[in-house]
Each structure stands twice: as C-alpha cells, then as structure tokens.
N, C-alpha and C positions, 0 to 999 in steps of 0.2 A: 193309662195308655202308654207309657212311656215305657214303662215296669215291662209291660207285655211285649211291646219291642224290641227291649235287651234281654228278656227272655230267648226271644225267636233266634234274635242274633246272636246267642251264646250255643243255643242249641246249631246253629250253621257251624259255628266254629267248632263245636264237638266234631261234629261230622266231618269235617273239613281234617281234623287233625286225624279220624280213620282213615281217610282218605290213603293209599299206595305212593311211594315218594316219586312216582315217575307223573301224577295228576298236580303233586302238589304245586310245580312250579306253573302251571294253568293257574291256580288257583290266588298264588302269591299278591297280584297285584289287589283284586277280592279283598284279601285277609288284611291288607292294608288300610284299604276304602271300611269297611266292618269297622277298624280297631279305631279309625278315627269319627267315624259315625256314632260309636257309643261311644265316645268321649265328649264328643259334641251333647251328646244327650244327658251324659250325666251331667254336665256341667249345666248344660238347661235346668236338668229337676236339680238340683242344689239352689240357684238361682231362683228357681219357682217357689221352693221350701223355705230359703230367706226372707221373700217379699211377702210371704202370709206370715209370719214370724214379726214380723215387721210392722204390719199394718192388724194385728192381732188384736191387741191393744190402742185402736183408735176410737172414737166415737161412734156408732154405727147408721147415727141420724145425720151429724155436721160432720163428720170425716174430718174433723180441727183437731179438738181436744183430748185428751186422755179419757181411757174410760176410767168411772171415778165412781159407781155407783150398781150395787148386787142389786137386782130387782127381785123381789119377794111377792109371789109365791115362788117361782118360775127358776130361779138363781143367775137367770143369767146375769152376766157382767160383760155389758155391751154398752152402759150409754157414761156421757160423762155427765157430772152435774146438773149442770142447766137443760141439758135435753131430758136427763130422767125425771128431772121437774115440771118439765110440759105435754112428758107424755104420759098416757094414761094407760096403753099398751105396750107390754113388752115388742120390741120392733122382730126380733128373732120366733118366738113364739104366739105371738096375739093373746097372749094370756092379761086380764087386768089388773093392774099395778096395784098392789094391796099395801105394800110399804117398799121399802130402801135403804138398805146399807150401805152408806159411804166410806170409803177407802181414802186414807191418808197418802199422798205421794210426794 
C-alpha cells in the first residue's frame, strides 16, 4: 500500500516537472506538500520494516521468549522451547509436530 503511493506520487512529480515554467510556480507549494508526504511515508515503512525485523524472532505462542526450536516436518522456526514442547501443531502451519530441532543461543 505504501509502495503504490510513492508510486503514484513519483509519477505526479514526473508530470509536474513537464509541466511549462509559467504552471510551475502554481504548482510549487503541491511539490512541497508531495516531497514531505513521501518522507513521511518512507520513514513510516522503514519503521514498519524494523518492527517485523524485530519481533521475527519472538515466540509465536508466548510472545516472551526467543524462538529456540525448528519444528519438523514443516521447518518452521517459530516457537521457543517450552512452547514447542507443548504443542503438538505447528502454530504457523497446522502441520503435526513429528520432532524438533533446538538452536543454541
């Protein structure tokens, strides 16, 4: 969503700069509002990008711990210890827990 907004707003500013220099100065205050809108927004998705980066590696049962354990078949690596030891389903896929590889951290 974000992507496709700085899109649309990049493609104004194209236009904006064919624009004839006697429109442009209409336009100037516009191209101000845009240039600080998409700043606004990237810094939003940098921000958004962080916080999954972030929380990637948490638990996906208890949202506490580290994840600490591959679950087999399935691979993911979603739970931490104690949670992949009480569940019998992968939480991400619903597949059933056939073993577990633990990760040293």
């Amino acid at each position: 969503m974000l992507t496709t907004r700085m899109q649309s707003l990049k493609m104004h500013k194209l236009k904006i700069a064919r624009t004839p220099a006697s429109d442009i100065s209409k336009e100037e205050p516009l191209v101000v509002r845009l240039k600080a809108r998409m700043q606004e927004m990237k810094e939003k998705e940098l921000m958004h990008n962080g916080n999954v980066d972030a929380n990637s590696h948490v638990c996906k049962v208890c949202f506490e711990s580290a994840t600490a354990a591959m679950l087999l078949p399935c691979r993911h690596f979603c739970l931490c210890k104690s949670c992949s030891l009480a569940c019998s389903e992968c939480p991400i896929c619903r597949t059933n827990i056939a073993d577990r590889i633990f990760a040293f951290t």
